[in-house]
C-alpha positions in Angstrom: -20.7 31.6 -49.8 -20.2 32.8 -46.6 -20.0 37.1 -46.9 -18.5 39.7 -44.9 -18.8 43.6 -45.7 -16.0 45.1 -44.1 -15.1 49.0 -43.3 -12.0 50.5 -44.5 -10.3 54.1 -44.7 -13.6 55.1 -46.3 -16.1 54.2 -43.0 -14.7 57.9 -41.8 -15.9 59.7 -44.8 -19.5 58.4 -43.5 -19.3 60.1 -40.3 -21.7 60.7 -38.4 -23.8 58.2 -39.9 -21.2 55.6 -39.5 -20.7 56.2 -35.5 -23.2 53.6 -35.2 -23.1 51.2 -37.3 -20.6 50.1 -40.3 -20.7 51.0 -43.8 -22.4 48.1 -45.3 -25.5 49.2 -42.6 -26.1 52.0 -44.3 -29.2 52.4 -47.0 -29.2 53.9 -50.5 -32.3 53.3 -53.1 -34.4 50.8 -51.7 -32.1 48.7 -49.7 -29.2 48.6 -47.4 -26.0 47.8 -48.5 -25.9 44.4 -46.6 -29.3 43.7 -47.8 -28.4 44.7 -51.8 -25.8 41.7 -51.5 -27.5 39.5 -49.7 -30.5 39.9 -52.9 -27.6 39.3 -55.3 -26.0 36.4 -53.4 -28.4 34.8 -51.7 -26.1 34.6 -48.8 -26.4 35.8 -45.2 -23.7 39.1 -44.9 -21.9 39.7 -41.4 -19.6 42.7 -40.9 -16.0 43.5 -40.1 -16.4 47.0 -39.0 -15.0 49.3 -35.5 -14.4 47.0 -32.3 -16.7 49.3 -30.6 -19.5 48.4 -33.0 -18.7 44.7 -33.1 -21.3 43.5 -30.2 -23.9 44.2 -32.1 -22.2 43.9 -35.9 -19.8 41.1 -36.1 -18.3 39.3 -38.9 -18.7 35.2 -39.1 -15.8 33.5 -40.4 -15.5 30.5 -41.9 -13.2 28.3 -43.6 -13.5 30.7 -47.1 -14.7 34.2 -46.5 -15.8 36.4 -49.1 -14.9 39.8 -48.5 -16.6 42.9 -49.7 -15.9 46.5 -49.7 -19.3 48.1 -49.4 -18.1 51.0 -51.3 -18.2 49.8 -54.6 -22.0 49.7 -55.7 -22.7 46.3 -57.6 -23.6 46.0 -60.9 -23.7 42.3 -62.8 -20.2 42.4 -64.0 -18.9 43.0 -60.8 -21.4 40.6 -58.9 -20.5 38.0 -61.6 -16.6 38.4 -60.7 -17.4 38.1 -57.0 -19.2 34.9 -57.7 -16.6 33.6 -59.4 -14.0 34.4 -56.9 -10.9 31.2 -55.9 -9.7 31.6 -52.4 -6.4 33.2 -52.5 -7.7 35.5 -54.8 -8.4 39.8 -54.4 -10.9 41.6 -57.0 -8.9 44.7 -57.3 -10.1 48.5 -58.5 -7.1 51.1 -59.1 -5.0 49.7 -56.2 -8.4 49.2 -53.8 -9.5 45.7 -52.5 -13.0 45.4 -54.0 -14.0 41.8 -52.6 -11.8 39.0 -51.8 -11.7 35.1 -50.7 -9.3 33.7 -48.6 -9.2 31.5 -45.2 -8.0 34.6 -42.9 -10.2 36.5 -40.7 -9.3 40.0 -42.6 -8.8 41.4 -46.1 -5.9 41.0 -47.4 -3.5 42.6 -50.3 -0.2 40.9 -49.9 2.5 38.7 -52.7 0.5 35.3 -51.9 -2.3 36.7 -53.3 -3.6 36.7 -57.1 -4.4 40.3 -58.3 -7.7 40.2 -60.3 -8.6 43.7 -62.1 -12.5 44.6 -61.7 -13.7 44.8 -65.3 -15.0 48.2 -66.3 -15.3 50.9 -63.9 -18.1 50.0 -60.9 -19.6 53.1 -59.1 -17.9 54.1 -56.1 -19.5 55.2 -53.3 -16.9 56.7 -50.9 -18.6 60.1 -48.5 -21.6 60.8 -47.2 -23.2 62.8 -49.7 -22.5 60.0 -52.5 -25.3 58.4 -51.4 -27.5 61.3 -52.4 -25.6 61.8 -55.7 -26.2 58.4 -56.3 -29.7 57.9 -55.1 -31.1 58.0 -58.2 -28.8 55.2 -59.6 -29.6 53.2 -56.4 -32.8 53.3 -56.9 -33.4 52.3 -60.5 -31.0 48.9 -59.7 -33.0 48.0 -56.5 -36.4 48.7 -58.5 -35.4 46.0 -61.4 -33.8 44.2 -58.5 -37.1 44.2 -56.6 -39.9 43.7 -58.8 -38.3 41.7 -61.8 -40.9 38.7 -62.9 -43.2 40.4 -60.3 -46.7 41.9 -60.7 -47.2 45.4 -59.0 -50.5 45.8 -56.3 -53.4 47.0 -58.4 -52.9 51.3 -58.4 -56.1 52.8 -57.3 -58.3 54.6 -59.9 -58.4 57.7 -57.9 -54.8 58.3 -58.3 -53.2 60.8 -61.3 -50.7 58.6 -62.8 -48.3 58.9 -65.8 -46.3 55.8 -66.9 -48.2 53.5 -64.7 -45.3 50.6 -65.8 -42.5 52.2 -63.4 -44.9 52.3 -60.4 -44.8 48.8 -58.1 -46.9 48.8 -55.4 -46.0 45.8 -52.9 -48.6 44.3 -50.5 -51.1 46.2 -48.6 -49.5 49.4 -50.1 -52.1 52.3 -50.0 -52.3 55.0 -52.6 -55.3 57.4 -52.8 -55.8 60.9 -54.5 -52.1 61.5 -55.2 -50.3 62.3 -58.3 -47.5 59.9 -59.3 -45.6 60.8 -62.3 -43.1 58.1 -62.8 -41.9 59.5 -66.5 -38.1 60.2 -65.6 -38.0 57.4 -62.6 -39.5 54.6 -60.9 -41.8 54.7 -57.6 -41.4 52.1 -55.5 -43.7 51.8 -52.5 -43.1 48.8 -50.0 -45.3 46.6 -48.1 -47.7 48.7 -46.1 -46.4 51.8 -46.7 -48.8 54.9 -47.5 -48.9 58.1 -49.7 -52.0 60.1 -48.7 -54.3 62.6 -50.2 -52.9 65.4 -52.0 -49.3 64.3 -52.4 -47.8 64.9 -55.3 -44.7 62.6 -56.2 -42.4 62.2 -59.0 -39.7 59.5 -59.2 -37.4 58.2 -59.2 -38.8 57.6 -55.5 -38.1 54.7 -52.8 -41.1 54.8 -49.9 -39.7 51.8 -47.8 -41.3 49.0 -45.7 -44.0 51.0 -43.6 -43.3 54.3 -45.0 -45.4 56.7 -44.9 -46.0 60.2 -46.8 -48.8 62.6 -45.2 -51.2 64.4 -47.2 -50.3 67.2 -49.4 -46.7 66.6 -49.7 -44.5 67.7 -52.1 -41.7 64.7 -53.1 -38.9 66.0 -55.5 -37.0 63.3 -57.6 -34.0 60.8 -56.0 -35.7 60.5 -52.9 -35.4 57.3 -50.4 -37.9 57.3 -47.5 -37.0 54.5 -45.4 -38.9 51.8 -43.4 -41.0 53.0 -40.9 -40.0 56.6 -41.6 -42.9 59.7 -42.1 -42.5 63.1 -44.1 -44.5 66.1 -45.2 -43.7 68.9 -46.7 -41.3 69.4 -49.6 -37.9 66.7 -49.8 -35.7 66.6 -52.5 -32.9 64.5 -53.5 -32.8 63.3 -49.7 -32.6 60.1 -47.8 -34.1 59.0 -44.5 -32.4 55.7 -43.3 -35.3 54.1 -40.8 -37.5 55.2 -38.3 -37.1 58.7 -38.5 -40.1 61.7 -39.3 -39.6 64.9 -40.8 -43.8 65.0 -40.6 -44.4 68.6 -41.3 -43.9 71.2 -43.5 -40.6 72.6 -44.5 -37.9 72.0 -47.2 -35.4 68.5 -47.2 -33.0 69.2 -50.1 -29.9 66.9 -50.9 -29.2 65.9 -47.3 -29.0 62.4 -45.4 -30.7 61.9 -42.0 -29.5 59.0 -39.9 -31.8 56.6 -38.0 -34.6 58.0 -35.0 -33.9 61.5 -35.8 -37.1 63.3 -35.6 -37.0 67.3 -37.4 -39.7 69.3 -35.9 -42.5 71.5 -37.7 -41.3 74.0 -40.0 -37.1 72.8 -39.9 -35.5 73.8 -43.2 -32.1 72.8 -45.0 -30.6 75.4 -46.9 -28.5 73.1 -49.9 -27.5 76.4 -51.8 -25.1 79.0 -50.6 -25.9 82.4 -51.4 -22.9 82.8 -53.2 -23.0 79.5 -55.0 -20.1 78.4 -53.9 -18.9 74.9 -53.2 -20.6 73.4 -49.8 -18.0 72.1 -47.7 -19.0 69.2 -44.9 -16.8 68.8 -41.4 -14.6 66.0 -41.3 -14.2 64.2 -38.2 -10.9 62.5 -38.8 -9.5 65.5 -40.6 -11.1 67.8 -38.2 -12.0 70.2 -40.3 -14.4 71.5 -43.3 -13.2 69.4 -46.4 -14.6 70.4 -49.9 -17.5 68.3 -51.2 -17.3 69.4 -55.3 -21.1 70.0 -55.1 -22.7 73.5 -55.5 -26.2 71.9 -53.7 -25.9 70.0 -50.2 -27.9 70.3 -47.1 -28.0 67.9 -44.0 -25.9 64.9 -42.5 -27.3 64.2 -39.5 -26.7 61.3 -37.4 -28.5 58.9 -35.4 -31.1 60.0 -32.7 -30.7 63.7 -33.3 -33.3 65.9 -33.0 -34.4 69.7 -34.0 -37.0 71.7 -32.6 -39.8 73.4 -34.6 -38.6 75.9 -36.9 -35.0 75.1 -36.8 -32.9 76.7 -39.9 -30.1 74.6 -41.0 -27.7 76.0 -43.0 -26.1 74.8 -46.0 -23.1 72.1 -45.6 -24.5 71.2 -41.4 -23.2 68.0 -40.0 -25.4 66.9 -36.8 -23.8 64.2 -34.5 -25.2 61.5 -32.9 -28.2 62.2 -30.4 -28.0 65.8 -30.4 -31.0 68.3 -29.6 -31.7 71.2 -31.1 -33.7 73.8 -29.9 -31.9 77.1 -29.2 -32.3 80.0 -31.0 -30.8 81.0 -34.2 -28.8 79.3 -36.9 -27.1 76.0 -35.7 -23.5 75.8 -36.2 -22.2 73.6 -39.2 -20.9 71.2 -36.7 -23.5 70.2 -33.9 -21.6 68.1 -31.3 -22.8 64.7 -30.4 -25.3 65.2 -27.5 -25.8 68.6 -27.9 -28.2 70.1 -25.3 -29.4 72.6 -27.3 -27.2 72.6 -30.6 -25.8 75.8 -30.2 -21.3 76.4 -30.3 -21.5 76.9 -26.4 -24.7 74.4 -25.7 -23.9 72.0 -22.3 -24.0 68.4 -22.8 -27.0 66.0 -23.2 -26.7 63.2 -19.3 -25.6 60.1 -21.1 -28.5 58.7 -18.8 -31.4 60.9 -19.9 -30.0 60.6 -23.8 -30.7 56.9 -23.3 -33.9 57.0 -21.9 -34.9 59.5 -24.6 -33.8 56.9 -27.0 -35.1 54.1 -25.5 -39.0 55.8 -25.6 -38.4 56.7 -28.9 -37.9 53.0 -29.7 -40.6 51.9 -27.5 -43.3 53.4 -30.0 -42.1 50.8 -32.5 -41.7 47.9 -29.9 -37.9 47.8 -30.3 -35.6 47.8 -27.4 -32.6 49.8 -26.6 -30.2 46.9 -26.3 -27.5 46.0 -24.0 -24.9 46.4 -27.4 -27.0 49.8 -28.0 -25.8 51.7 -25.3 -22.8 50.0 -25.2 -21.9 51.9 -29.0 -23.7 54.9 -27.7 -21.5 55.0 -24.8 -18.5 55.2 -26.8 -19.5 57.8 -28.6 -20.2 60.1 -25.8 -17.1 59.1 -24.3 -15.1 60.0 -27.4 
């Protein structure tokens, strides 16, 4: 089966996370989208996404192509109907192209087609703060998905632990002196992650690949920590894609934060108003504050941003892509993509010195700053 996760209308209700990479890049639970299906496939996914992304995430055709909307979360109906897919045929959801096969290079919904109706109702994932909504959901799939016919790491004896049986710790995971209370979700911690002394964690909880929580943390339910990423303080209902470090004290509530952002000591995420009213979030296509139904929402923040210590977020703030803030006071609700300071009237981050800023930052994990990199970065900045 040769796969291909492609964007639709919905890649702009991901913005800013989705500047830099397609929808089907994105993580929720334990995995990426691209990685979930690749799991329930066991087929190598390529993307169909933004020509300004495509150097770096491009689809590979083949004779058949299966196509994929990313937005509809799998379950084994659906993954069932996907596998048994004939070319010519499109898995359809309420007038929405769910996967399809066919010889062309793109998705399509036309009269030579066969219409076939998804069976039940899948779970739609369709803005940017769905995948917090849904992060519990996420998690609980990837976990059975994960560890199914598997036997966890031993859990250390010094640990406080309640319902040890939704706790899997993979390979040369390290737990000591934390409290895990895994009664109304599953932990997950991934291969050489860490949770140090003091923490105190209850699921449900994904701790990626290389994760790693410092000591005396305070972890909230439907939280996703992803590989290589470090936190402290107090998070809640929030994910951290990869790479990134909130490593200090201060409160992460209901908020996503894109790849090698770093939040400095002390930054806090309001996700209440003091009203408790309805958070609204900035729409780039729309340009303007759309309503998000939810009384609790913090952060999007996107790739390579940055806050100072003691930055105060306020409730409903969108961050673009490699913006710096530092400058006093409340940040707008809109940071501008390299911002120089985060501020309405801030100058504008040197395209130059954001890339080399970047490309350190990616030097402490031995990753380079590719050609294709700054290439997507540039269009951004250009926009």
């Amino acid at each position: 089966m040769n796969v291909i996760l492609f964007d639709r209308e919905y890649r702009d209700n991901f913005l800013p996370l989705t500047f830099t990479k397609p929808v089907g890049q994105l993580r929720m639970g334990v995995l990426t989208f691209a990685e979930r299906w690749e799991k329930l496939l066991q087929a190598k996914v390529s993307f169909l996404t933004e020509a300004y992304l495509s150097e770096k995430f491009f689809p590979n055709f083949n004779d058949e192509n299966t196509f994929i909307n990313p937005c509809f979360f799998p379950n084994h109906d659906l993954v069932e109907q996907i596998k048994g897919l004939e070319v010519g045929q499109n898995l359809v959801f309420e007038g929405q192209i769910v996967a399809c096969k066919t010889g062309e290079s793109t998705p399509q919904q036309n009269d030579d087609m066969e219409i076939v109706a998804v069976s039940g109702k899948p779970l739609t994932i369709f803005h940017a703060w769905d995948l917090f909504t849904h992060n519990d959901a996420a998690i609980r799939f990837d976990f059975d998905l994960l560890t199914k016919g598997r036997q966890s790491q031993p859990i250390s004896p010094t640990n406080q632990v309640l319902f040890p049986e939704n706790i899997f710790l993979e390979a040369g995971a390290k737990v000591e002196f934390a409290i895990l209370n895994a009664s109304a979700g599953p932990i997950y911690i991934g291969k050489d992650a860490e949770i140090m002394e003091g923490s105190m964690i209850r699921g449900s909880l994904a701790l990626c690949d290389h994760g790693k929580i410092n000591m005396g943390s305070k972890i909230y339910p439907d939280c996703t920590i992803g590989p290589y990423c470090k936190v402290g303080g107090e998070l809640n209902n929030a994910i951290l894609q990869a790479y990134s470090n909130k490593g200090h004290d201060g409160f992460l509530g209901n908020s996503v934060i894109g790849e090698w952002c770093n939040l400095g000591a002390d930054t806090n995420t309001s996700n209440l108003k003091n009203n408790y009213a309805q958070v609204k979030l900035w729409h780039y296509k729309e340009q303007r504050f759309i309503p998000t139904g939810l009384q609790f929402c913090g952060l999007i923040m996107g790739d390579f941003a940055k806050s100072a210590i003691n930055t105060q977020f306020n409730t409903g703030t969108v961050v673009g892509v490699s913006a710096n803030i530092f400058q006093a006071g409340f940040p707008p609700n809109k940071v501008e993509h390299f911002s120089w300071g985060g501020n309405k009237d801030a100058e504008k981050f040197t395209f130059d010195r954001a890339c080399e800023a970047a490309e350190k930052m990616m030097e402490r994990r031995n990753i380079e700053l590719t050609k294709a990199d700054i290439g997507i970065l540039e269009s951004i900045y250009n926009l």
